[in-house]
C-alpha positions in Angstrom: -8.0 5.6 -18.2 -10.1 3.0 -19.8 -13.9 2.3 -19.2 -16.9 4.1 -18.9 -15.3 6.2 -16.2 -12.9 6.9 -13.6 -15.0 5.2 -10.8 -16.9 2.8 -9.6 -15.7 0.2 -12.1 -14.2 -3.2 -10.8 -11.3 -4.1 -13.1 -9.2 -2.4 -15.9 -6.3 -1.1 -17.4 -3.9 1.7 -16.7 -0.9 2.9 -18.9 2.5 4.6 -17.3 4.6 5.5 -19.5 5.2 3.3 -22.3 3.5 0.1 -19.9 0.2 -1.1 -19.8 -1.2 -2.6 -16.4 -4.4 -4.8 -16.0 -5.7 -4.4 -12.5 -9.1 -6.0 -10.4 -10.6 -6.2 -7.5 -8.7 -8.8 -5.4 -10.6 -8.4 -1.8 -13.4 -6.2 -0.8 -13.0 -5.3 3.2 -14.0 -8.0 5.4 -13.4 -8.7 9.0 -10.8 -11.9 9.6 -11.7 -14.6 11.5 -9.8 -12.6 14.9 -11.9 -9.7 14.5 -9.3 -7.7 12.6 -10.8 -5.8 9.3 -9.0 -6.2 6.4 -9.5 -2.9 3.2 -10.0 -3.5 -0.5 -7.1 -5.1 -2.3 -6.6 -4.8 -6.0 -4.1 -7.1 -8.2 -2.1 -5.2 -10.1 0.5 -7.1 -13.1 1.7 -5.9 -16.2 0.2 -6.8 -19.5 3.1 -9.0 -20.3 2.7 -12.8 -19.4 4.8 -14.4 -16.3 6.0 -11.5 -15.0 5.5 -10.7 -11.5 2.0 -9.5 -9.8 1.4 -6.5 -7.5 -1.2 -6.4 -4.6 -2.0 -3.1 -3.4 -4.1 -3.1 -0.1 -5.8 0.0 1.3 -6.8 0.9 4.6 -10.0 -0.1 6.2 -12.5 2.9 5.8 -15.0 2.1 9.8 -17.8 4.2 10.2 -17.4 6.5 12.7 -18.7 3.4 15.3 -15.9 1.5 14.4 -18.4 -0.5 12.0 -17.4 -1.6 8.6 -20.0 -0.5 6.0 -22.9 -2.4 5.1 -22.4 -2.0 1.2 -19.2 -0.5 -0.7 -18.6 0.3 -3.9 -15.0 0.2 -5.1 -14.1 3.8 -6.1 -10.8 4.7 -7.2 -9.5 7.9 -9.5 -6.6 6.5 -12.6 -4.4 9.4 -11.0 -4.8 7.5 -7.4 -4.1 3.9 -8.9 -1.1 5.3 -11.0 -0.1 7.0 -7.9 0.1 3.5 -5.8 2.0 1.6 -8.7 4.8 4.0 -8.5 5.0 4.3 -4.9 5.0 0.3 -5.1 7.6 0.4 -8.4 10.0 2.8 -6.0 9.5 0.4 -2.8 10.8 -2.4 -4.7 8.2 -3.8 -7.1 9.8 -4.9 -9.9 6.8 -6.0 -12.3 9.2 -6.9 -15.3 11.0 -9.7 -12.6 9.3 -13.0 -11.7 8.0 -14.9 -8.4 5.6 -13.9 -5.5 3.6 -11.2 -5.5 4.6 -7.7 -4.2 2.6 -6.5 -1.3 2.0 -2.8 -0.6 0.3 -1.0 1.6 -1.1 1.8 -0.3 -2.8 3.5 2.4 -6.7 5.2 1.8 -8.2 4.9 -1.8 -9.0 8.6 -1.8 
């Protein structure tokens, strides 16, 4: 919604509604230390100070070896991302209540 475009950017801000969320890049896809890969991650929280923070993780995108990509670059549509925060917001993710953050599995970016 905000930015130079829909993708390839790395943080920003998305509007449902009447509420404003800022979101970034919280992980980029790694392997763990027990071989398992782990997808991008993006930090999701409401404009609004103290309130609580959403992470939405997305599935690991292998090649078709089973190899994680050597380089990725975060791509994501507003419509997708909006998408996620409501699925998250009718799981149970209440961003206008406080502790922990919320984490959802929001399936593949695209």
């Amino acid at each position: 919604m905000y930015g130079a475009s829909d993708y390839e950017m790395k943080n920003g801000t998305v509007k449902i509604g009447k509420d404003e969320y800022e979101w970034s890049v919280h992980r980029q896809p790694r392997w763990t230390g027990d071989g398992v890969p782990l997808g991008w991650a993006l930090l999701v929280k409401p404009t609004e100070q103290s309130r609580r923070e959403l992470i939405l993780q997305f599935a690991v995108e292998l090649t078709g070896r089973g190899e994680m990509p050597q380089q990725q670059r975060f791509q994501i549509s507003n419509r997708r991302l909006i998408e996620c925060i409501q699925n998250a917001i009718e799981a149970g993710w209440d961003p206008e209540s406080r502790g922990k953050p919320f984490f959802f599995a929001a399936g593949a970016i695209g």
